[in-house]
Each structure stands twice: as C-alpha cells, then as structure tokens.
MARLOVEX-364894 format. One line per 2 residues: their letters; for each residue x, y, z of C-alpha. Coordinates in steps of 0.1 Angstrom, whole numbers, plus 5000, padded with zeros to 4 digits. Example, Ala and Ser with C-alpha at 12.3 -4.5 7.8 and 13.67 -1.06 7.14 Angstrom:
BEGIN
AS) 5123 4955 5078 | 5137 4989 5071
***
This chain:
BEGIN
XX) 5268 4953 5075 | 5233 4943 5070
XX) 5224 4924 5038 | 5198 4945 5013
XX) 5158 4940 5020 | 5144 4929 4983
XX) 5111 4947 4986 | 5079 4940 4961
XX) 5055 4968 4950 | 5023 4947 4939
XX) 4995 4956 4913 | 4967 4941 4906
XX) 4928 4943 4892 | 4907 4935 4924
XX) 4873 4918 4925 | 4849 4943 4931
XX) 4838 4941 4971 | 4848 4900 4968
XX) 4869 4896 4997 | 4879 4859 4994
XX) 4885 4863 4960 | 4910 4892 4963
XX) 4926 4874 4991 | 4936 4848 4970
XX) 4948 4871 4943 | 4968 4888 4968
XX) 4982 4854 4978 | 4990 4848 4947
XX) 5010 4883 4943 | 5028 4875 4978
XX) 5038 4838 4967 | 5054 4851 4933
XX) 5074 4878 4958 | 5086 4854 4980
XX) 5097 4830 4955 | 5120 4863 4936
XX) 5132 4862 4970 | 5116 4897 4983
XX) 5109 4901 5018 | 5079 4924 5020
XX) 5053 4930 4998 | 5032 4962 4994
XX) 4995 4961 4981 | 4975 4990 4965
XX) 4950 5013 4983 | 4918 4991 4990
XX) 4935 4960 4980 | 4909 4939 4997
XX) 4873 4949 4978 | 4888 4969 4950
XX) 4879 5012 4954 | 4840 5005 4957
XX) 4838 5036 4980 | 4793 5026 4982
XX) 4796 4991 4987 | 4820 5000 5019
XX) 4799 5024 5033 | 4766 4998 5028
XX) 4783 4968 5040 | 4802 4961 5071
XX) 4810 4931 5063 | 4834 4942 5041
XX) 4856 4960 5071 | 4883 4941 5085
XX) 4901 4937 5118 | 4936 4928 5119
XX) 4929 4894 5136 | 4905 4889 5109
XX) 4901 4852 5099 | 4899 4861 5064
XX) 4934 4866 5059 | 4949 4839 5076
XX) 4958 4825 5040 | 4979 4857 5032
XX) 4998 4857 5065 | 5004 4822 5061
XX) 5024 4829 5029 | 5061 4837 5047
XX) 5065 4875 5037 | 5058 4906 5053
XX) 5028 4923 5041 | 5017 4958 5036
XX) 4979 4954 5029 | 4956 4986 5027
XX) 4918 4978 5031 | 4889 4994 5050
XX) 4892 4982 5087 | 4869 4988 5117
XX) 4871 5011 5141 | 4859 5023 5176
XX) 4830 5043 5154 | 4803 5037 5134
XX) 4824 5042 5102 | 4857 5021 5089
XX) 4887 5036 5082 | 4912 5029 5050
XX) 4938 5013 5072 | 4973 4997 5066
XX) 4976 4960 5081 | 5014 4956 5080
XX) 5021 4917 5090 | 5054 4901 5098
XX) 5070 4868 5077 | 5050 4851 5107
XX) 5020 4865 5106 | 5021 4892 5137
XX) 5006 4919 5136 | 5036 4948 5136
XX) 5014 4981 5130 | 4987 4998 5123
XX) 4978 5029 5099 | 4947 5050 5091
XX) 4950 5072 5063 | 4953 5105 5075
XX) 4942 5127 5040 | 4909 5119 5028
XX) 4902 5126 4995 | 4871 5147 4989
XX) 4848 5114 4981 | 4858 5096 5008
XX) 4850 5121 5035 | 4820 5109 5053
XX) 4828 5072 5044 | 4857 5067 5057
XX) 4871 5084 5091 | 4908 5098 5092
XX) 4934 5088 5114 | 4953 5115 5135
XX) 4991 5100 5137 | 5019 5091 5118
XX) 5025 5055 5106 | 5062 5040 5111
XX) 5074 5005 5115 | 5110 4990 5120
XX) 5119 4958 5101 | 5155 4942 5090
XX) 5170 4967 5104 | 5153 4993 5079
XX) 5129 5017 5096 | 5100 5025 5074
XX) 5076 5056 5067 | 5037 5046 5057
XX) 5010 5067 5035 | 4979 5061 5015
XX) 4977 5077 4980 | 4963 5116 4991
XX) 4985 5117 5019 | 5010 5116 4992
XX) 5001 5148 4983 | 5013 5164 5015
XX) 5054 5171 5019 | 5050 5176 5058
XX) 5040 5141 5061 | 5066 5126 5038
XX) 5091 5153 5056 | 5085 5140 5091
XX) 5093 5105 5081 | 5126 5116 5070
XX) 5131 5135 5104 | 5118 5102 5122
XX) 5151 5087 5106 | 5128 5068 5083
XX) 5146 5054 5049 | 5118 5040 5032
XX) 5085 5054 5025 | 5059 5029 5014
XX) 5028 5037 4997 | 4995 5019 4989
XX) 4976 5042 4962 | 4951 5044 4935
XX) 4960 5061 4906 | 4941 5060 4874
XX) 4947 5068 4834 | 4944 5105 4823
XX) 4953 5131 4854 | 4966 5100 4873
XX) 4991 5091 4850 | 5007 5126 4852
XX) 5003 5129 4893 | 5020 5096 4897
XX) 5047 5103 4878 | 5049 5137 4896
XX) 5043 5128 4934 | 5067 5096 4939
XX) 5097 5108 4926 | 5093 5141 4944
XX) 5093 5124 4977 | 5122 5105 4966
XX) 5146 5139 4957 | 5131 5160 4983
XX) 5130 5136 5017 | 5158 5120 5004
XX) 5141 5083 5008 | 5132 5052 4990
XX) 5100 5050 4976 | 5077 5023 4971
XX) 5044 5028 4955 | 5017 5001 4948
XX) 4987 5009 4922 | 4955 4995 4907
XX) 4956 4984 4873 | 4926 4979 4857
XX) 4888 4989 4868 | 4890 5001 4904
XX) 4854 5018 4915 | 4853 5050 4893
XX) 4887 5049 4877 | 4909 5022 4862
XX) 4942 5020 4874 | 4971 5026 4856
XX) 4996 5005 4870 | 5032 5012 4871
XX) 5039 5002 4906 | 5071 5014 4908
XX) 5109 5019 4935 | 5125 5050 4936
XX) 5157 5058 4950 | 5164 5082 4974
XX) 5171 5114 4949 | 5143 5103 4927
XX) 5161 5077 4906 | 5137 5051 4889
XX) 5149 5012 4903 | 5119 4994 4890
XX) 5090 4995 4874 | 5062 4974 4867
XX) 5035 4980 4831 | 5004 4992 4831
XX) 4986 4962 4825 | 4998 4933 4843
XX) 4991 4919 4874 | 5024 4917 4889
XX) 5051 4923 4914 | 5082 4947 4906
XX) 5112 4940 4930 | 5140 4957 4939
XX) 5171 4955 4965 | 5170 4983 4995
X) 5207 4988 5010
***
C-alpha cells in the first residue's frame, strides 16, 4: 500500500511584478513545506509578479520559460512545485502557465490556463488541452482559478482517473469570499476528488486576496485550512 502524499496549499502577498523577490518568498513557503514534511507544494495564480495584468502585457521580461534561470533557487529546494506565472509562448503574447517541478528539479508538465477571465483576454493567450500529471503514485488534475468555474473540466479529470485536482487561483474579499467557498468544495462532492486550492492574500493587482488556501476531501469535506491573513502553508495527508 502506498504511504499518504502530505500536500501544501501556499498563500502569500507577492511583490508587485518583482520577480526575484517573489522567488525568494516562494522559497521561503516551499522550505517551511518541506520541513512539515509535505511533498508538493502549490502556489497561487501569478505567484511570480503578483496579478499586475499591465505590467505583464508591457514587459516581457517578466514571462518565464520553464528552464528559466530565475528559478533555479526554488527547484533547488527538495519539493515538488506547482508554480503558476505568466510563461512565454510560440506568440507574441505569454500565457498564465503552470510550471509543475519534481523534488529534483525536472520539469514534469506543463499547463496554460484554458478560461480566461474577461480582463485577461487579449493579455494572455489560452491554452487548448487538459493539464494532468502522475506523481507518488497519485495522478493529478490541474486548473487556474476561472477554469474553476467550469464542471466539464473538473469532470474530465475525474474520468482521466485523476484523484487530486490542484488549483492555483486568485480570489479576493467581497464576491470572492463567497465564490471560493462555493467552487472548491463543489468540485470536491461532485467529481468526487481532492482539492487543493492556493490563493492571494493580501494586495494582488485590482483585488486583495483573501486567503484561505484550503484541502478538500473528495465529497467536499474541509481537511485544512489556512486564515486570511498570513503568509503560509496549510498541509494535509492524501491517501
């Protein structure tokens, strides 16, 4: 029988469109998971410059490749990361990709957000397949916050034979507060997987995050949750 995965949901206040300093925040985040023993670590939507949807579209040298230099220090760290960021593509605009790194650093997939929200459209440029990944023997569903929104994407993971659907998102105080706590648990009880989601919290482009980054069970029962003001990591064991 294969031991349980401890997996982190992160949250965080980025520096706005200050990629070394968010990398070392996100160090940070990954070195506190490791050492409470988790063994893959999910970051927010954007993790890498904060939600700063103009400074993206002005400057390329915020977009990332997966190679990219820049994060040497965060797959150095030991744990498996989930990191969400604007990353380059074949076109002349970036799209809000999912790095997903192994304990050693390799790159194990790739995912562009599918869903764009309705400000992002014209920034950003979609991606047209499914993002799945297999690791410890778990095999794992990924989405970025809108495409949360959509049961036939969180339904074909579940067909896939995916048990784990991992989310990096934005969601802010007032309406956000409400769709959070509406959306993840929902996936949970209706594809009948585990849930991680990882939010902002704190100022994050035109919203300020309201934390809770959060594990669901499969059937929508709350394992963990983090507050909505700390930068943290909320653990919890995946069977």
């Amino acid at each position: 029988m294969l031991s349980p995965m401890k997996i982190a949901a992160a949250q965080l206040a980025c520096v706005l469109g200050d990629i070394p300093a968010n990398v070392r925040r996100l160090t940070a985040l990954a070195e506190q998971a490791r050492s409470q023993g988790a063994d893959l670590v999910v970051f927010p939507e954007l993790a890498l410059t904060g939600y700063e949807l103009d400074a993206l579209a002005a400057d390329p040298a915020l977009w990332v490749r997966p190679d990219d230099p820049r994060l040497d220090a965060l797959r150095a760290v030991g744990i498996a990361t989930v990191l969400n960021c604007a990353v380059t593509t074949d076109g002349p605009l970036p799209a809000i990709g999912t790095l997903v790194h192994a304990r050693d650093g390799r790159l194990l997939t790739t995912y562009r957000k599918q869903h764009l929200y309705e400000n992002e459209q014209g920034v950003f440029t979609p991606g047209d397949r499914d993002g799945r990944l297999e690791l410890g023997g778990l095999r794992f569903a990924l989405a970025t916050c809108y495409d949360n929104h959509f049961p036939e994407l969180t339904a074909r993971g579940a067909a896939d034979g995916c048990q784990v659907h991992l989310a990096s998102s934005l969601y802010g105080t007032g309406n956000g507060i409400h769709e959070r706590a509406t959306v993840y648990p929902a996936i949970a009880k209706d594809a009948n997987l585990h849930v991680v989601l990882a939010n902002h919290v704190g100022p994050a482009g035109p919203w300020t995050g309201c934390g809770r980054s959060a594990i669901w069970a499969p059937g929508g029962t709350l394992l963990t949750e983090a507050d909505d003001r700390t930068t943290t990591v909320t653990i919890a064991d995946i069977p």
